[in-house]
BAFI-3210 file (N, C-alpha, C; in Angstrom, 3 decimals, decimal comma, padded with zeros to 6 digits):
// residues 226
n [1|2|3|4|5|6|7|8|9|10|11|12|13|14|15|16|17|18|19|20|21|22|23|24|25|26|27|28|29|30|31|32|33|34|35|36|37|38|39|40|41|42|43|44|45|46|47|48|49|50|51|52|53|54|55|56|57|58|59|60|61|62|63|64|65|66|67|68|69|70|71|72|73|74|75|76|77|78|79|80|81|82|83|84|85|86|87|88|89|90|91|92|93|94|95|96|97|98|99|100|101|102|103|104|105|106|107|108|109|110|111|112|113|114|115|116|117|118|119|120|121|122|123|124|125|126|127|128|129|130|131|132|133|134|135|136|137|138|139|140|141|142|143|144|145|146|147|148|149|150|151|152|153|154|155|156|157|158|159|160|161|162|163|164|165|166|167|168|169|170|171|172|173|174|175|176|177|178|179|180|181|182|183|184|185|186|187|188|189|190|191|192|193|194|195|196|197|198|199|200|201|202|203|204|205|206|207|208|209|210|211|212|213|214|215|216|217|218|219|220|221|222|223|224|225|226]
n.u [018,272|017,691|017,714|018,551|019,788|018,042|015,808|016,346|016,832|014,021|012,427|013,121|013,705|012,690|009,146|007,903|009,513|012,720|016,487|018,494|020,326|019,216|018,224|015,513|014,156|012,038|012,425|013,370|012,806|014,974|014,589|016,661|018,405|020,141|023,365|023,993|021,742|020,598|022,446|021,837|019,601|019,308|020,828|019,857|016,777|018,072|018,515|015,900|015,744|015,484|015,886|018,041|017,852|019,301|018,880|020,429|019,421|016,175|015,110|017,071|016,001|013,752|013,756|014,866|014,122|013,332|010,459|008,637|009,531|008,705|008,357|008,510|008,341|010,328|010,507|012,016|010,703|011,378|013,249|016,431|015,351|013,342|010,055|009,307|006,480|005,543|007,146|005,892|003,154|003,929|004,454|002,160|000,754|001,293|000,648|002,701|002,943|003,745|003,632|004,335|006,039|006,262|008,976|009,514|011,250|010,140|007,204|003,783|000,246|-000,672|000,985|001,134|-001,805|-002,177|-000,387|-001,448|-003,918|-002,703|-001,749|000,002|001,153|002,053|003,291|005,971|007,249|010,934|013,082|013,027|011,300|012,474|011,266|008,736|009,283|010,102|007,918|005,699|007,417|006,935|004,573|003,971|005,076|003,876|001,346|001,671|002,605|000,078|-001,541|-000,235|-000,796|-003,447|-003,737|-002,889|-004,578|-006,623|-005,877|-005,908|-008,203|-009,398|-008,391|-009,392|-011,784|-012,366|-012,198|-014,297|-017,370|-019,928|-022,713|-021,613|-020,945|-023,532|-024,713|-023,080|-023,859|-026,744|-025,795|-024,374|-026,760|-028,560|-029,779|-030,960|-030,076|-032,248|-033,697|-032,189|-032,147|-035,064|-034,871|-032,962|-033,718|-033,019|-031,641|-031,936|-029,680|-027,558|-027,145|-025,713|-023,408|-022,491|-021,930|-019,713|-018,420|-017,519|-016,309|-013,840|-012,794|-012,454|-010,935|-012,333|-013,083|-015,258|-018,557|-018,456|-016,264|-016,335|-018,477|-017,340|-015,011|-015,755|-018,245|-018,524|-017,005|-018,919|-021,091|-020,011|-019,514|-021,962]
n.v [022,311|022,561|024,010|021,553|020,364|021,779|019,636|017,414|017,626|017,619|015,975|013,169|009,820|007,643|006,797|004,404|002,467|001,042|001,711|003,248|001,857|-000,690|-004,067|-004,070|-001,967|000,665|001,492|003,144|004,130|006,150|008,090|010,128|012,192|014,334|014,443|015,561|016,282|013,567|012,790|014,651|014,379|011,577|011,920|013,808|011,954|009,580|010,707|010,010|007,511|005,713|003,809|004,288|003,751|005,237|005,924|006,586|005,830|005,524|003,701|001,640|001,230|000,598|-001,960|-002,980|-002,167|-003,341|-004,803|-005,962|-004,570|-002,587|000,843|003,877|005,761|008,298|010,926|011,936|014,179|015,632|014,254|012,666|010,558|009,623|010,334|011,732|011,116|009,552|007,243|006,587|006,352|003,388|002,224|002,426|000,942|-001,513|-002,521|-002,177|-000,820|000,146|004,210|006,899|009,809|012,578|015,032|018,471|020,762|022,432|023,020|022,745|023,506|021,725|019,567|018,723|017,976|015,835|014,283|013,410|012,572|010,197|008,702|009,186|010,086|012,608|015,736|017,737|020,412|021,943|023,896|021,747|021,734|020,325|019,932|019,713|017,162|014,978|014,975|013,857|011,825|010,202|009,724|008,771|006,071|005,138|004,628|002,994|000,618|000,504|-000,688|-003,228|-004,720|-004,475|-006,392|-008,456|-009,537|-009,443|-011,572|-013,816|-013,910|-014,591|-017,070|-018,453|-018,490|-020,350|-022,539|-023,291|-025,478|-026,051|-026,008|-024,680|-022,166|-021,175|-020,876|-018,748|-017,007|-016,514|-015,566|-013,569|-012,261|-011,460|-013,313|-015,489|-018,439|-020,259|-019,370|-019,354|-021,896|-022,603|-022,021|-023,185|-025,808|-027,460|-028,412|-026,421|-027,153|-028,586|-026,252|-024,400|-026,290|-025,851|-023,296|-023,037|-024,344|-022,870|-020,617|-021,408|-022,057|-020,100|-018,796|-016,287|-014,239|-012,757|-012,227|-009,878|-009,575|-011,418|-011,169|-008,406|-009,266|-010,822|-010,415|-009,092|-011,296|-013,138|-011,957|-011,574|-014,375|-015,452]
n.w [-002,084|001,234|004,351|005,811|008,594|010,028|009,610|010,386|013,448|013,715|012,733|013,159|013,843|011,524|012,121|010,794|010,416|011,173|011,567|009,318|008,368|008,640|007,206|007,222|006,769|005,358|001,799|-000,274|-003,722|-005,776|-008,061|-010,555|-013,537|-012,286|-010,896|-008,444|-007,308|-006,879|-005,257|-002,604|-001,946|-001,268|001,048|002,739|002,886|004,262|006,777|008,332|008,986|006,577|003,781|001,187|-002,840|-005,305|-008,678|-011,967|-014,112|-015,954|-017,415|-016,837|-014,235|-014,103|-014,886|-012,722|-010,252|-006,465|-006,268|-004,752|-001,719|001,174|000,815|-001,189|-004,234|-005,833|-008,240|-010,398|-012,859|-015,670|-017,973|-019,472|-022,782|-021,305|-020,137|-016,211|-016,318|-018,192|-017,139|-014,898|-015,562|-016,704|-014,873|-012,901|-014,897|-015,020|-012,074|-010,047|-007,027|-004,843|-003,448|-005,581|-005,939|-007,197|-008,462|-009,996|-011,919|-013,495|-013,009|-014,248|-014,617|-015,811|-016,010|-013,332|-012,759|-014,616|-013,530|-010,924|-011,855|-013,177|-011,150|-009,425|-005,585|-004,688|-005,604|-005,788|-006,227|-007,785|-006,621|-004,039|-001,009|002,307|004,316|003,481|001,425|003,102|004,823|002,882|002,131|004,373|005,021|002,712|002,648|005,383|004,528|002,488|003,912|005,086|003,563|002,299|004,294|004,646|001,823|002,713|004,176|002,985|001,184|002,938|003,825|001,130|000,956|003,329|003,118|000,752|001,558|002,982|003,060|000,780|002,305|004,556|003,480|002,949|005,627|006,374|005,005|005,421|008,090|007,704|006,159|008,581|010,157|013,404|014,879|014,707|013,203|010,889|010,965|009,853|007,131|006,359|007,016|009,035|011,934|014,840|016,708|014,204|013,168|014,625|014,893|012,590|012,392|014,441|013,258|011,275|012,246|013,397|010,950|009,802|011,162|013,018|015,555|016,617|015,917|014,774|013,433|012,118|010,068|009,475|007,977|006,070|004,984|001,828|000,583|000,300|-000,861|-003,315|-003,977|-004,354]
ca.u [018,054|017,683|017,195|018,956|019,985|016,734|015,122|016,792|016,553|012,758|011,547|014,065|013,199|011,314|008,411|007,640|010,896|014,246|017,567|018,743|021,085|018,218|017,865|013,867|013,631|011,775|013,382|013,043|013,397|015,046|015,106|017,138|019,293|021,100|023,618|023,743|020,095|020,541|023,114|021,694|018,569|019,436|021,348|018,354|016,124|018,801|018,664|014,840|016,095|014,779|016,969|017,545|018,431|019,552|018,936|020,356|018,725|014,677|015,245|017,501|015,244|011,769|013,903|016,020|013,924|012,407|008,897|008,058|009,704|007,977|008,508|008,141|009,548|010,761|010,820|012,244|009,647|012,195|014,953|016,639|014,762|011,672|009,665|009,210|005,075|005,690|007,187|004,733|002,285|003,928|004,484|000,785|-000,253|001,959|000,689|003,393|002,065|004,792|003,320|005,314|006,317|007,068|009,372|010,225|011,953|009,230|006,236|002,817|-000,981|-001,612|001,493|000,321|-003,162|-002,124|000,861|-002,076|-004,650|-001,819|-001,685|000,850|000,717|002,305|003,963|006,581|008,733|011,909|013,760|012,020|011,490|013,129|010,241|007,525|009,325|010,362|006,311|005,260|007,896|006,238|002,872|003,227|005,439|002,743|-000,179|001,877|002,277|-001,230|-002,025|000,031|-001,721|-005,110|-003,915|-002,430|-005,569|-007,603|-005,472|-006,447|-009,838|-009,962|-008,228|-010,147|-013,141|-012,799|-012,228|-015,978|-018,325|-021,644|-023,670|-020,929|-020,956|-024,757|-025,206|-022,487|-024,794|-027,522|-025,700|-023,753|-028,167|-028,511|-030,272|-031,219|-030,000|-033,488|-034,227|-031,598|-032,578|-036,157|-034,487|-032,607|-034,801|-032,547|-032,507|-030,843|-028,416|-027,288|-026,709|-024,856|-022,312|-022,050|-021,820|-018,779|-017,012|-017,212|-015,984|-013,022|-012,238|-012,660|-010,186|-012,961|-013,074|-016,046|-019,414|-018,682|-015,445|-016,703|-018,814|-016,861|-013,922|-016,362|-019,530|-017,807|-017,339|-020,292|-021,691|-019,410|-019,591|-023,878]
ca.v [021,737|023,742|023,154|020,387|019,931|021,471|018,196|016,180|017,196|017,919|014,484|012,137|008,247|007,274|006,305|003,359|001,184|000,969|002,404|003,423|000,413|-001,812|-004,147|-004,225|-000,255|001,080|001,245|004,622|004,769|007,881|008,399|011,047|011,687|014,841|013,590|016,220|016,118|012,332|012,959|015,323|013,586|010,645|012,269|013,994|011,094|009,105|011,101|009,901|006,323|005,747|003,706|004,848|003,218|006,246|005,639|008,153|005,958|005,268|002,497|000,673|001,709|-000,140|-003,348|-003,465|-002,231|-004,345|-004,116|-006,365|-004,142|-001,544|002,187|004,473|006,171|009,911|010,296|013,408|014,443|015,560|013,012|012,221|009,540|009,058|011,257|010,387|010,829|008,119|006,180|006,877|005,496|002,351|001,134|001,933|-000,061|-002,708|-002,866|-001,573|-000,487|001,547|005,416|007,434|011,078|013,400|016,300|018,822|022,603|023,218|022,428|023,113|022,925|020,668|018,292|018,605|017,663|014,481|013,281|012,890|011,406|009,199|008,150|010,653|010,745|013,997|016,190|018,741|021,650|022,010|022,951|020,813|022,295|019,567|019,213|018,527|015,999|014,462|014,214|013,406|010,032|009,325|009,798|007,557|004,787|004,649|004,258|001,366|-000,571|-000,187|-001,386|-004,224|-005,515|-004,953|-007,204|-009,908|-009,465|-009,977|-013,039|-014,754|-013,854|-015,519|-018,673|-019,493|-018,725|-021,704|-023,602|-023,796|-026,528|-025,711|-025,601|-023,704|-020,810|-020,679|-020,410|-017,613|-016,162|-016,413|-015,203|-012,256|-011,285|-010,948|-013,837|-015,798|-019,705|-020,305|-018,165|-020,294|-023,409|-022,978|-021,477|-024,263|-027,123|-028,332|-028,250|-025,423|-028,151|-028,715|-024,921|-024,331|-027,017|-025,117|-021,972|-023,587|-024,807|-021,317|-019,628|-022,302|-022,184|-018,551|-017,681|-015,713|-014,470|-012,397|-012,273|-008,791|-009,723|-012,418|-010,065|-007,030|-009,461|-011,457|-009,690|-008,651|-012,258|-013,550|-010,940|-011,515|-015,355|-015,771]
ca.w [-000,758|002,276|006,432|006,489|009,977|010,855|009,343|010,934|014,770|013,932|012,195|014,098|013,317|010,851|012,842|010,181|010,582|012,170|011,559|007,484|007,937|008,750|005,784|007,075|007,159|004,223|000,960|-001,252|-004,942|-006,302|-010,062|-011,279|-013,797|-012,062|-009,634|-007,489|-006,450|-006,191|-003,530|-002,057|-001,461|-000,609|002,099|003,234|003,465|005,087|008,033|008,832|008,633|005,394|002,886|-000,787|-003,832|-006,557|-010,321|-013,135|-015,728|-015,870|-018,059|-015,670|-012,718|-014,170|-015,038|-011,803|-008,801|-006,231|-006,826|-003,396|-000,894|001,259|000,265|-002,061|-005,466|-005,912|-009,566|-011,127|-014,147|-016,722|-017,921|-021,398|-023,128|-021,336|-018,589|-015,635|-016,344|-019,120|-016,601|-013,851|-016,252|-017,257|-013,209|-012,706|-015,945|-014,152|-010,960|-008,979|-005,976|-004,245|-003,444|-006,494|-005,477|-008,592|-008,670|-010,952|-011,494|-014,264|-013,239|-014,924|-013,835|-016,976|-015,860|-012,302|-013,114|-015,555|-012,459|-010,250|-012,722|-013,499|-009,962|-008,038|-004,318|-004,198|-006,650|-005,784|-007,503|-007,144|-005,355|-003,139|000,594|002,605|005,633|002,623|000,611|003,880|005,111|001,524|002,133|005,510|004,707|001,967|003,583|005,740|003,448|001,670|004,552|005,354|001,826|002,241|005,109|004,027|000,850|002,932|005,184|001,866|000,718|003,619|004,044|000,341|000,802|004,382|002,600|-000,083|002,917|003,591|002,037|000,460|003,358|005,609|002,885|002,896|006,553|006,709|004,250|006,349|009,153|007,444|006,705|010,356|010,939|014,581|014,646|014,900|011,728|009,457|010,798|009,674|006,158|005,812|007,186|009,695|013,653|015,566|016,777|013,277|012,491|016,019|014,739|011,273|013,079|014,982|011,842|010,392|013,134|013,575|009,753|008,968|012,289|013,395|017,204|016,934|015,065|014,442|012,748|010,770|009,409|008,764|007,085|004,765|003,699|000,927|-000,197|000,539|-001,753|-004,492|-004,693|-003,809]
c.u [018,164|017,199|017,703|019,405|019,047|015,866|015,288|016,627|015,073|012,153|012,430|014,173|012,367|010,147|007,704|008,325|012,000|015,172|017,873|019,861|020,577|018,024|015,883|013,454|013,178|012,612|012,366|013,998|013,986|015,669|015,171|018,121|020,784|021,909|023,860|022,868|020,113|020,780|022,931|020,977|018,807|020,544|020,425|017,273|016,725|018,458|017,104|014,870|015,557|016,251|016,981|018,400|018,579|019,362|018,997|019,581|017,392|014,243|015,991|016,747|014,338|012,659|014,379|015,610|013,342|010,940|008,192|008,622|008,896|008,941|007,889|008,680|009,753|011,153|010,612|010,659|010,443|013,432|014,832|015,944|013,620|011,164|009,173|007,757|005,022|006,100|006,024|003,592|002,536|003,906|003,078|-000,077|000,032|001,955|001,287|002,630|002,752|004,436|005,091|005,242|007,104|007,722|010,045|010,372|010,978|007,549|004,581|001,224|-001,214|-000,651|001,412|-001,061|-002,850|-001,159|-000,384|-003,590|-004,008|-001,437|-000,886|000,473|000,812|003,091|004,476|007,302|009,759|012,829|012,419|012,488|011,722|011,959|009,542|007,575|009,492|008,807|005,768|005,833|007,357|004,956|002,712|003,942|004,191|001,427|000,252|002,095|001,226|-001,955|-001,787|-000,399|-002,942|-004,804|-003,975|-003,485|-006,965|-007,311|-005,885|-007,298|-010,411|-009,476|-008,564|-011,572|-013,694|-012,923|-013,465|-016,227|-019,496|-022,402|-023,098|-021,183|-022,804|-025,433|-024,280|-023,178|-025,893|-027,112|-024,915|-025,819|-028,028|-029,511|-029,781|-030,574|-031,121|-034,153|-033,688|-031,952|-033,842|-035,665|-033,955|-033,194|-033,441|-032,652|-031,564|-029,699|-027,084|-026,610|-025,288|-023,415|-021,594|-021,376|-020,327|-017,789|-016,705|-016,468|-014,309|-012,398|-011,687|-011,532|-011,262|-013,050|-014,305|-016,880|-019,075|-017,252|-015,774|-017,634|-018,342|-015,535|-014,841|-017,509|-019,334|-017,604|-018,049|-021,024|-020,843|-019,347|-021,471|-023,468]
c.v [022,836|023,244|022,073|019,726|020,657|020,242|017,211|015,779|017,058|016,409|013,487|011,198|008,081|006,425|004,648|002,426|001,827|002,008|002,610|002,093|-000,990|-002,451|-004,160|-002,768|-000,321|001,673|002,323|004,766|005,736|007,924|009,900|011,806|013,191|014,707|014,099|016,316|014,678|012,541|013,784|015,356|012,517|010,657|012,325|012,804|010,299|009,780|010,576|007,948|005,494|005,251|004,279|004,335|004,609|005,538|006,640|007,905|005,727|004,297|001,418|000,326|000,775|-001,833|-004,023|-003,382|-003,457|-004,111|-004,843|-005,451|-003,135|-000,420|002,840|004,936|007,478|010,118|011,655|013,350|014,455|014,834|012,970|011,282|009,276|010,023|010,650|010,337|009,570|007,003|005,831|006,149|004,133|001,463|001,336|000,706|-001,752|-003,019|-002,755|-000,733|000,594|003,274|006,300|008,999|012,023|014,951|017,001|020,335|023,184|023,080|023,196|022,926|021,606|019,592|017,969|017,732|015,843|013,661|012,802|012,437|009,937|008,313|008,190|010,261|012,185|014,352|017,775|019,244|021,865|023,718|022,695|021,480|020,554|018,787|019,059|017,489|015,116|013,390|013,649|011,744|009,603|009,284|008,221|005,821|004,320|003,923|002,890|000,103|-000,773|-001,299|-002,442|-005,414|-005,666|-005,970|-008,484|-010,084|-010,513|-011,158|-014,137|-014,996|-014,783|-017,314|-019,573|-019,563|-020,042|-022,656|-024,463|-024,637|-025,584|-024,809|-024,534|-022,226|-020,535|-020,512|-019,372|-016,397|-015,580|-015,292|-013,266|-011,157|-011,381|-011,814|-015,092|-017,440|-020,264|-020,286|-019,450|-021,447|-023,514|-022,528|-022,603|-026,202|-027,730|-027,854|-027,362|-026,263|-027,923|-027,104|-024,411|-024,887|-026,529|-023,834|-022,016|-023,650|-023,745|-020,612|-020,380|-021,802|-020,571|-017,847|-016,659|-015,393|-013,948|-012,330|-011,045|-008,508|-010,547|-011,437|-009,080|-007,662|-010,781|-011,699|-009,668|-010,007|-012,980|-012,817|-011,418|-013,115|-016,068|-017,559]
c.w [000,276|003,920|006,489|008,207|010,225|010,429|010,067|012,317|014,239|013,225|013,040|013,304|012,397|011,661|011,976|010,773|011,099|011,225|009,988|007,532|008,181|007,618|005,836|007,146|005,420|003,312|-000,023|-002,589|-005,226|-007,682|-010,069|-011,805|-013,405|-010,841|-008,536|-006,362|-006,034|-004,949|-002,704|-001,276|-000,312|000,683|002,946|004,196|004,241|006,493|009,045|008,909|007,348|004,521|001,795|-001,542|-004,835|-007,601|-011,218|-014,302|-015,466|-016,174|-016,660|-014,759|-013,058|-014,036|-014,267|-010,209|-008,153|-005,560|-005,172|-001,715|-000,305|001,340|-000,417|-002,900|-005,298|-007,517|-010,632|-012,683|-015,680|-016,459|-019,398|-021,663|-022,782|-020,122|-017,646|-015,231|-016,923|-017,711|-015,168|-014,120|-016,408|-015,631|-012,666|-013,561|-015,197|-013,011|-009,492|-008,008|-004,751|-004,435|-004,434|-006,155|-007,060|-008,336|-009,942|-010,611|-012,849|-014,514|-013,555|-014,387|-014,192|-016,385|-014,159|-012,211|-013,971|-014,598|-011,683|-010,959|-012,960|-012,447|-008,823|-006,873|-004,239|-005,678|-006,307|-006,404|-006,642|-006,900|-004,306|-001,688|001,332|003,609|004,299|001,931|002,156|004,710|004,240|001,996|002,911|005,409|003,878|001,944|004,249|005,210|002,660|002,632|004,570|004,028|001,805|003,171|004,863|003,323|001,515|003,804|003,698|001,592|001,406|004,164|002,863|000,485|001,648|003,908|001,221|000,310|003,084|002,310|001,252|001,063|004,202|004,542|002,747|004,105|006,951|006,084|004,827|007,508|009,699|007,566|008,047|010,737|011,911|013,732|014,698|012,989|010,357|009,683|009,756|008,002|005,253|005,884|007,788|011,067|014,127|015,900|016,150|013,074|013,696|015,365|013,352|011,657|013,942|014,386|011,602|011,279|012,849|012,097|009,149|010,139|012,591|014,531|017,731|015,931|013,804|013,225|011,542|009,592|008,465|007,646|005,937|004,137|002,744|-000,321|-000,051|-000,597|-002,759|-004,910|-003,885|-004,291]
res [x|x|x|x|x|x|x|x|x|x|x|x|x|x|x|x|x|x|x|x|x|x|x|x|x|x|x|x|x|x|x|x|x|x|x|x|x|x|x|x|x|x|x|x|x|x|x|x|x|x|x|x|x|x|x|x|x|x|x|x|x|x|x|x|x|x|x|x|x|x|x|x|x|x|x|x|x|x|x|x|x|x|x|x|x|x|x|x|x|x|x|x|x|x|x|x|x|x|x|x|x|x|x|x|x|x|x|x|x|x|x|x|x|x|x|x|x|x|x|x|x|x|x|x|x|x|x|x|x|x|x|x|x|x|x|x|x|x|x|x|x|x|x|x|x|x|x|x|x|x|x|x|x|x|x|x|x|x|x|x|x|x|x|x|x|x|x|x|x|x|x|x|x|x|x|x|x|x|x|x|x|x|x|x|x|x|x|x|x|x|x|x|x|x|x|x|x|x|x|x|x|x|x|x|x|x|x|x|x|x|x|x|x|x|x|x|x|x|x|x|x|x|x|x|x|x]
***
C-alpha cells in the first residue's frame, strides 16, 4: 500500500453514495486470503465512503455474499483451494453482475488476457498503487448502477408492453415505422379518429411523454415480438 493520506484528501466522497456507514452506500467485496492486505484495503477504500465486506475464504464468499447489492468485488487471483480466475468464472456463469476487479503479485500476460476474457473490469498487480485501485472501484460502481437502471428501465419497458392489446401493439408498430395517423389508418382500414384514440392508449399505457421516447424505449420490442 502506499499514499494513503494522499488518497484520501484527493478522491474525498465517493461521488456514487453517502457516507461508509451508510447502509445505502455501495458495498465492496474483498476476497483475500492474506489478512494484511484485507486490512489494509479495506481501510483504504473506506476512506472514499465505500463499504467493504472482507473474505479470507472464496468458498464462503460465493455462498454468503449479497449478490443484489450495488458494488463491486476485489478478488485476489492466488488463494489455497481455488483461484480467484476459477472463481471469476463461476459468478459470471451465474449471472452475478457486480464489476469484479482482480489483483495479483504475479501476474502474467496469459492470466491477464484469460481475467478479462473471463469478464474482468480491471486487473491490477500488486502491490496495488492506491489512486488506481481506488478509480478502478469508482469507475466500476458507477457502471453497475448504470446497469441496474437500464435493467429496471428494461423490466418495465417489458411488463407495460404486454399491457397493450393486439391492435395497440400493431399501431405502435406502425408508428415506431415512422408512419403519419393518416398512413396507419389507411394500413389498418380504420378512420384517423380511431388510430388517434389508439395512439392515446399507447402513450397512457406505455408512460410515454414523448414520441421520441416511445420510440427510443420500445423499438427494440416491437422488433423482437412482430
Amino acid at each position: 500500500m502506499n499514499n494513503a493520506s494522499k488518497t484520501m484528501s484527493s478522491h474525498g466522497a465517493n461521488p456514487v453514495n453517502r457516507s461508509a456507514g451508510s447502509p445505502f452506500s455501495p458495498l465492496i467485496q474483498l476476497i483475500d486470503d492474506d489478512e494484511a492486505v484485507r486490512d489494509a484495503l479495506s481501510l483504504l477504500i473506506g476512506t472514499v465512503g465505500l463499504r467493504v465486506q472482507p473474505w479470507s475464504d472464496p468458498q464462503a464468499f460465493m455462498q454468503g455474499f449479497d449478490r443484489q447489492a450495488i458494488g463491486a468485488i476485489v478478488l485476489d487471483v492466488r488463494m489455497p483451494g481455488i483461484s480467484g480466475l476459477t472463481v471469476l468464472e463461476t459468478l459470471v456463469s451465474q449471472g452475478v453482475d457486480q464489476p469484479v476487479i482482480m489483483l495479483t503479485g504475479h501476474g502474467t500476460v496469459d492470466m491477464c488476457r484469460r481475467a478479462f476474457k473471463s469478464g474482468a473490469a480491471e486487473f491490477l498487480e500488486k502491490p496495488v498503487n492506491d489512486e488506481h485501485l481506488l478509480e478502478a472501484l469508482q469507475n466500476a460502481v458507477r457502471q453497475h448502477v448504470k446497469s441496474r437502471e437500464r435493467n429496471k428501465t428494461d423490466r418495465q419497458a417489458q411488463e407495460r408492453f404486454a399491457q397493450l392489446s393486439e391492435r395497440e401493439r400493431e399501431v405502435l408498430g406502425l408508428i415506431v415505422a415512422g408512419l403519419t395517423n393518416k398512413e396507419i389508418g389507411r394500413a389498418l382500414e380504420v378512420s384517423p379518429r380511431t388510430v388517434e384514440t389508439h395512439r392515446a392508449n399507447l402513450f397512457a399505457k406505455l408512460e410515454a411523454e414523448s414520441l421520441a421516447q416511445l420510440i427510443r424505449r420500445f423499438a427494440g420490442l416491437v422488433e423482437n415480438n412482430p
